[in-house]
C-alpha positions in Angstrom: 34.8 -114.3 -77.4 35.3 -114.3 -73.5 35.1 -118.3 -73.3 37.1 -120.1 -71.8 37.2 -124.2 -70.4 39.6 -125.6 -67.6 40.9 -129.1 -67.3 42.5 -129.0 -64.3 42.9 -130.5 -61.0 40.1 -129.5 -57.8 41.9 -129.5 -54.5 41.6 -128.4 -51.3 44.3 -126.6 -49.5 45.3 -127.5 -45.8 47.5 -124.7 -45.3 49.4 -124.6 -41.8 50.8 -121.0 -41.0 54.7 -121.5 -38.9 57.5 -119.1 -38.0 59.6 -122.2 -39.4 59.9 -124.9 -41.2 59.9 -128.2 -39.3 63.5 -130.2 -40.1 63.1 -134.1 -40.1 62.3 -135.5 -36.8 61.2 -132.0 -34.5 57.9 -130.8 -33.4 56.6 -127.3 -32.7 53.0 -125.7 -32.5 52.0 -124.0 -35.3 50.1 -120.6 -35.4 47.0 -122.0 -37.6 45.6 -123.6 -40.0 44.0 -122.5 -42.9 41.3 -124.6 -45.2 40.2 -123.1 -48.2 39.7 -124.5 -52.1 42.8 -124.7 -54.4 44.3 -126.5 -57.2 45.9 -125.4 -60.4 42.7 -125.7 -62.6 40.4 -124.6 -60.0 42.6 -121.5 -59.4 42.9 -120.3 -62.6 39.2 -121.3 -63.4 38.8 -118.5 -60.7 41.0 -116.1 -61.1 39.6 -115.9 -64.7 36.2 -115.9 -63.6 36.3 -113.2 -61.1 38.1 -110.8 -63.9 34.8 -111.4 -66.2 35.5 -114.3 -68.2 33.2 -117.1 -68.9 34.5 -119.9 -67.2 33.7 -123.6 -67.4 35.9 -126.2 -65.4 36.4 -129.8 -66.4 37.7 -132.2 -63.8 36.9 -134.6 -61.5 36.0 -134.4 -57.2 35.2 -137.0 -54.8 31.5 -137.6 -53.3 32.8 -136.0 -50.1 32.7 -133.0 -48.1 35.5 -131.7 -49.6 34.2 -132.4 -53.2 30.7 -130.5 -51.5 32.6 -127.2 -50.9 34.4 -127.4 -54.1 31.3 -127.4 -56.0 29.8 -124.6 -54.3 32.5 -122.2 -54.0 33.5 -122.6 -58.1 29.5 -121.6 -58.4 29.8 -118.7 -56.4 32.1 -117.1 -58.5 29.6 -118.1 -61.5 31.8 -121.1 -63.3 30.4 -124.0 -65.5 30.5 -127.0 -63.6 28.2 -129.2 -65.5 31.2 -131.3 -67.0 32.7 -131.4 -63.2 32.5 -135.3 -62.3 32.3 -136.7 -59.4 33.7 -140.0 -58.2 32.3 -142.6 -56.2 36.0 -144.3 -55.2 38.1 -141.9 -54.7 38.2 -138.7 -52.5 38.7 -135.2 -53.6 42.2 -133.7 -54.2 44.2 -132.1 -51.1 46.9 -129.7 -51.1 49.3 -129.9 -47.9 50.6 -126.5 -47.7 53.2 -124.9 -44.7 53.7 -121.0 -45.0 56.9 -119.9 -43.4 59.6 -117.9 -43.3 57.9 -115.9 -46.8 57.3 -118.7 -48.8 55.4 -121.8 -48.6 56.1 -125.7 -49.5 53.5 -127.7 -50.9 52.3 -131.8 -51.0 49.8 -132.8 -53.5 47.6 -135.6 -53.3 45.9 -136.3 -56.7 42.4 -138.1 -55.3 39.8 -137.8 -58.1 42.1 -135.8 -59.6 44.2 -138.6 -61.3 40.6 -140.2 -62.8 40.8 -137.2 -64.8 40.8 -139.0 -68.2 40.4 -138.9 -72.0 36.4 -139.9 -71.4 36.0 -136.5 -69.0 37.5 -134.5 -72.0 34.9 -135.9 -74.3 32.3 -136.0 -72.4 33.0 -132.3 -72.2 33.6 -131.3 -75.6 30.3 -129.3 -76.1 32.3 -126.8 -74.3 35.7 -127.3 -75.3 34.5 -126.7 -79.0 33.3 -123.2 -78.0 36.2 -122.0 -76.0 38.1 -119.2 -77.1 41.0 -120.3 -74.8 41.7 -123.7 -73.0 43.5 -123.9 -70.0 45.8 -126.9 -69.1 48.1 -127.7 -65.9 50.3 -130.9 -64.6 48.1 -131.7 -61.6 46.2 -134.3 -63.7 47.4 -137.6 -65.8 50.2 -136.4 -68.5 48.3 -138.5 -71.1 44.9 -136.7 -70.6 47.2 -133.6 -71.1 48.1 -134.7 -74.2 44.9 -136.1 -75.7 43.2 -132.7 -75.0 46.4 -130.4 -76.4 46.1 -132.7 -79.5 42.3 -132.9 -80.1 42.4 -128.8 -79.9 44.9 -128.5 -82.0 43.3 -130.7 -84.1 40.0 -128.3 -84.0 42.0 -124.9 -84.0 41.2 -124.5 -80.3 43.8 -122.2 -78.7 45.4 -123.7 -75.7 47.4 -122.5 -72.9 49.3 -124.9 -71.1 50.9 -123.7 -67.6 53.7 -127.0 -67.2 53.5 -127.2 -63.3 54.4 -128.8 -61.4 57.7 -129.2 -63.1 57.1 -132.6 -65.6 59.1 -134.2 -69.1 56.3 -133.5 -71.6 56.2 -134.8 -75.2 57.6 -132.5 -77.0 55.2 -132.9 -80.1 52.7 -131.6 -77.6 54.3 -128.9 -76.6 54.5 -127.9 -80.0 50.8 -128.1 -80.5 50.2 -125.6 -77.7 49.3 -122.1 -78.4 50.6 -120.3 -75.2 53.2 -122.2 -72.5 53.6 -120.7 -69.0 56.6 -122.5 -67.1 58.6 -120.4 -64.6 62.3 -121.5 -65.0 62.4 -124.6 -63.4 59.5 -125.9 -65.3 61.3 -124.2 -68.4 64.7 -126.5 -67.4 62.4 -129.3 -66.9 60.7 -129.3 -70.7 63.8 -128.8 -72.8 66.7 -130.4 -70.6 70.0 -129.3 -71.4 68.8 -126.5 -74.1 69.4 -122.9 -73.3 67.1 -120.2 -72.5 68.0 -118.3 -75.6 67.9 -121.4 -77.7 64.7 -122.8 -77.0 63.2 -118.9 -77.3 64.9 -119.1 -80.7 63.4 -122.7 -81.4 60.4 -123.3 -80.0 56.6 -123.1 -81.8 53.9 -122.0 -78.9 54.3 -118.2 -77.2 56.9 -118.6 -74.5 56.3 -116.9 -71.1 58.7 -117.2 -68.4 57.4 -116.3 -65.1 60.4 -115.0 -63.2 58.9 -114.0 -59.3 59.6 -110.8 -58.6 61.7 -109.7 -61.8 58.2 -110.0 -63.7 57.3 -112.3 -66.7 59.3 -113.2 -69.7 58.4 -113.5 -73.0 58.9 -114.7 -76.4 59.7 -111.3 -78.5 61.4 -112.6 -82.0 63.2 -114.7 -80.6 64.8 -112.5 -77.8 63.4 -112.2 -74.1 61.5 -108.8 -73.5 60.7 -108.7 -70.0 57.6 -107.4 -68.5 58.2 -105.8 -64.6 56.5 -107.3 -62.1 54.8 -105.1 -59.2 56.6 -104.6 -56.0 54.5 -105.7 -52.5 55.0 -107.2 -49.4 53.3 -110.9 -49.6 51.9 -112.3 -47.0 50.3 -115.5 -48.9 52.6 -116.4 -52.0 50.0 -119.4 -52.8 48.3 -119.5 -56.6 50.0 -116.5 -57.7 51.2 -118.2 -60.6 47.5 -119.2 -60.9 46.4 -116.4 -60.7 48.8 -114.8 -63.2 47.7 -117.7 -66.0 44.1 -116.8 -64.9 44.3 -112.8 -65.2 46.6 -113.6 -68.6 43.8 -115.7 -70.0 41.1 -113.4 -69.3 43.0 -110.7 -71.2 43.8 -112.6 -74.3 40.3 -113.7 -74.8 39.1 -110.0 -74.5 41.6 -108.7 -77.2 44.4 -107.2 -75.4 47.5 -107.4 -76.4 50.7 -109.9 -75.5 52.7 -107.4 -73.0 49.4 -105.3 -72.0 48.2 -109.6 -71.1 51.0 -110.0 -69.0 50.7 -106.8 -67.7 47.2 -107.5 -66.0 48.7 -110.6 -65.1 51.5 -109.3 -63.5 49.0 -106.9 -61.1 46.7 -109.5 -60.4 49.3 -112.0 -59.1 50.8 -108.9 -56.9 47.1 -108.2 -55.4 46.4 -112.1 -54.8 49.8 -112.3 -52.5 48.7 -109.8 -50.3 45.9 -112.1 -49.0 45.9 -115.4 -47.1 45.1 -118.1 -49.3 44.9 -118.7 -53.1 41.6 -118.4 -54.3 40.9 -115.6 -51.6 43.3 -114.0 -52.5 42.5 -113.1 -56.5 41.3 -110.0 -57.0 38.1 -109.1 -58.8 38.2 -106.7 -62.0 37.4 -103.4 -60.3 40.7 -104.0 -57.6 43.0 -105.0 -60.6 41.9 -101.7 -62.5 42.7 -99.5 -59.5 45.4 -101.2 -58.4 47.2 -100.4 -62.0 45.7 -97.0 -62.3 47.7 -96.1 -59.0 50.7 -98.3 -59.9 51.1 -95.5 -63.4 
């Protein structure tokens, strides 16, 4: 147990701290700039690392300096990144972040990321076939996404699938995943037109619903049992769903239970927003333990 393999997108964040937002047309100076790694994959191939998981993260990165810093700082924290390619053609993944006024708002550029395709999956399957848990996000091609969901499913390999950014997914993949992770936007965006309490009625994987500060949502026969999130005052709001997925993960593959999952989730999300930056930010095992040993 403890394994678990990430096919996700490597970025780096470029994240500009304002007291405002800029509207079409208007300049101002800014009061820094922040750059840092980031990425849905990469975040929660951290966030699970640095709560004791065994980690490996499958992707792709540019030969660049940005590709250079995302190899070292995923090795830092201990992760697998033999099955990590690196491209020739195209540059690593960027994230173009602006915090202000509490909350921030986020441009992706793919890069590398969108060469992440079915030949990287099987090129890492020595891993894959050992995971206990694989992670899956939207920040790589759709058709990758489903070519890995369906060759797990087709080898009994667990997989959690976190649907952002918001996408129209193939609905026999969604059925093939173990564990789906959309707030409600991304919920909206997967079953158009259905209800909440229909598709918790309907649908096959474990539903959670991340729901900001009211906590996390989930699937309980059919009806939505809600798990309270923590209260703090954020300063960086980046990854925290990341870091929720990440912290979830982690606590599945060790054996705990569905709410006591989304539990540790719930207090490693509220410890990573009081930080600047998103892999920064996630707390290590030690921090989330106190931190919910006060929070009783």
């Amino acid at each position: 147990m403890n394994n678990i393999v990430v096919i996700g997108s490597c970025n780096i964040d470029l994240t500009v701290l304002a007291n405002k937002r800029p509207k079409a047309g208007e300049t101002f100076l800014g009061e820094g700039l922040n750059t840092s790694p980031g990425g849905k994959g990469a975040n929660q191939a951290v966030a699970a690392a640095k709560l004791g998981a065994h980690v490996t993260m499958v992707g792709c990165i540019g030969q660049d300096t940005y590709g250079d810093m995302m190899l070292k700082n995923l090795k830092q924290y201990g992760i697998d990144t033999t099955y990590l390619v690196r491209r020739d053609t195209v540059p690593t993944g960027t994230a173009h972040i602006t915090l202000a006024e509490g909350d921030n708002s986020i441009i992706v550029i793919l890069g590398a990321n969108a060469t992440v395709d079915e030949a990287v999956v099987d090129n890492a399957w020595p891993a894959i076939a050992k995971a206990d848990l694989v992670l899956l996000q939207n920040e790589i091609p759709l058709a990758t996404i489903g070519y890995a969901i369906t060759r797990c499913a087709d080898a009994n390999i667990p997989v959690l699938l976190n649907p952002a950014p918001a996408a129209s997914l193939n609905s026999a993949w969604l059925d093939k995943v173990t564990y789906l992770t959309p707030n409600e936007h991304e919920l909206s965006a997967l079953y158009p037109g259905v209800s909440q309490e229909e598709v918790l009625r309907t649908v096959k994987p474990q539903l959670l619903i991340t729901l900001g500060k009211r906590g996390v949502g989930y699937n309980n026969k059919g009806t939505l049992s809600i798990v309270p999130g923590f209260t703090v005052t954020p300063v960086d709001t980046t990854g925290a769903g990341d870091t929720f997925n990440g912290a979830f993960a982690a606590a599945i593959v060790r054996g705990e239970t569905m709410e006591q999952a989304i539990r540790y989730g719930n207090a490693a999300a509220a410890l990573s927003i009081q930080k600047l930056g998103a892999q920064e930010g996630m707390p290590f095992e030690d921090e989330v333990a106190t931190f919910m040993k006060e929070a009783h």
